[in-house]
C-alpha positions in Angstrom: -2.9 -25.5 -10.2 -3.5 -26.7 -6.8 -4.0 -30.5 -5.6 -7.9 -29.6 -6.3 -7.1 -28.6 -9.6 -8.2 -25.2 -8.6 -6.0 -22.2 -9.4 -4.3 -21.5 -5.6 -6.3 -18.5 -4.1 -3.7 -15.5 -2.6 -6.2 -13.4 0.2 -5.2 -10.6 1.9 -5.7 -10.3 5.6 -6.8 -6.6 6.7 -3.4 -6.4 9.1 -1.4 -6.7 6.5 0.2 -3.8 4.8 -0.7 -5.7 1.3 -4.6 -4.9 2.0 -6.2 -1.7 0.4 -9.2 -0.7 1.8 -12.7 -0.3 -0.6 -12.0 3.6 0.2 -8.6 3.5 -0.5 -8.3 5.3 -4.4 -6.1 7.5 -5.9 -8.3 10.6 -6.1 -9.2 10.1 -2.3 -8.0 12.7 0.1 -5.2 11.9 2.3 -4.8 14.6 4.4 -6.1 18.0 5.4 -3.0 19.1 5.2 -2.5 20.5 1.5 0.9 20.9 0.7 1.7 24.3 -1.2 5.5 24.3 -1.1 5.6 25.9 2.2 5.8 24.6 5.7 6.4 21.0 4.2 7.3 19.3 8.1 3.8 19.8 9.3 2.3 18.6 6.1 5.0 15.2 5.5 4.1 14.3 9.3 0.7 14.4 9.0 1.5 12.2 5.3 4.2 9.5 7.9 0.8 9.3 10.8 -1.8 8.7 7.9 0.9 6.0 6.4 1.4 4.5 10.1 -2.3 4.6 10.4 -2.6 2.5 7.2 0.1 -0.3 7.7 2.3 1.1 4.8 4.9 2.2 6.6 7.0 -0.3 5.4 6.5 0.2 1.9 8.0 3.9 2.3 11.1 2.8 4.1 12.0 -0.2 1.7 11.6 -3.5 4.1 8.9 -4.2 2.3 10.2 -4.9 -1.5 8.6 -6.1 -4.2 8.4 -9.9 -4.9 11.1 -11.1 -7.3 8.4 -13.3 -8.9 7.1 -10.8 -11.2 4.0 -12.8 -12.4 2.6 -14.1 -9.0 -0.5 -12.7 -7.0 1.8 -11.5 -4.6 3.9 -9.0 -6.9 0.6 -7.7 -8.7 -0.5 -7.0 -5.5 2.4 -4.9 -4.0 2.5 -3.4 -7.2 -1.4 -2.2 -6.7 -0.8 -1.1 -2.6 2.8 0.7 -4.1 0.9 2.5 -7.0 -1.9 3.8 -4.6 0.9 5.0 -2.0 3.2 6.3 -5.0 
């Protein structure tokens, strides 16, 4: 609880890689691109710019980890932005 006695409140700012859009769904399309087992480069760069595009870079090259706090905000939230990018 917080000094209020108010349960501390954990937003997301929309820079941060944390912050899913309303659009943002695993069914949603994230590329044109379909990948059929052929010509994978063209297909995983187009995957690395949308990524870029969406701030999640980091969570594809590990230096951004999941918090060892496994029952805070935080960690429920990386583990909602991983799932989407998984």
């Amino acid at each position: 609880m917080g000094r209020n006695g108010k349960k501390p409140s954990f937003a997301v700012d929309s820079q941060s890689p944390h912050f899913l859009h309303p659009l943002d769904s695993p069914g949603a399309i994230t590329t044109m691109i379909k990948f059929d087992g052929k010509k994978y480069d063209p297909w995983e760069q187009a995957v690395q710019i949308l990524r870029i595009a969406k701030n999640m870079r980091g969570f594809i090259d590990g230096t951004i980890t999941e918090p060892t706090d496994k029952s805070s905000v935080e960690a429920n939230t990386w583990i909602m932005v991983n799932s989407m990018i998984t």
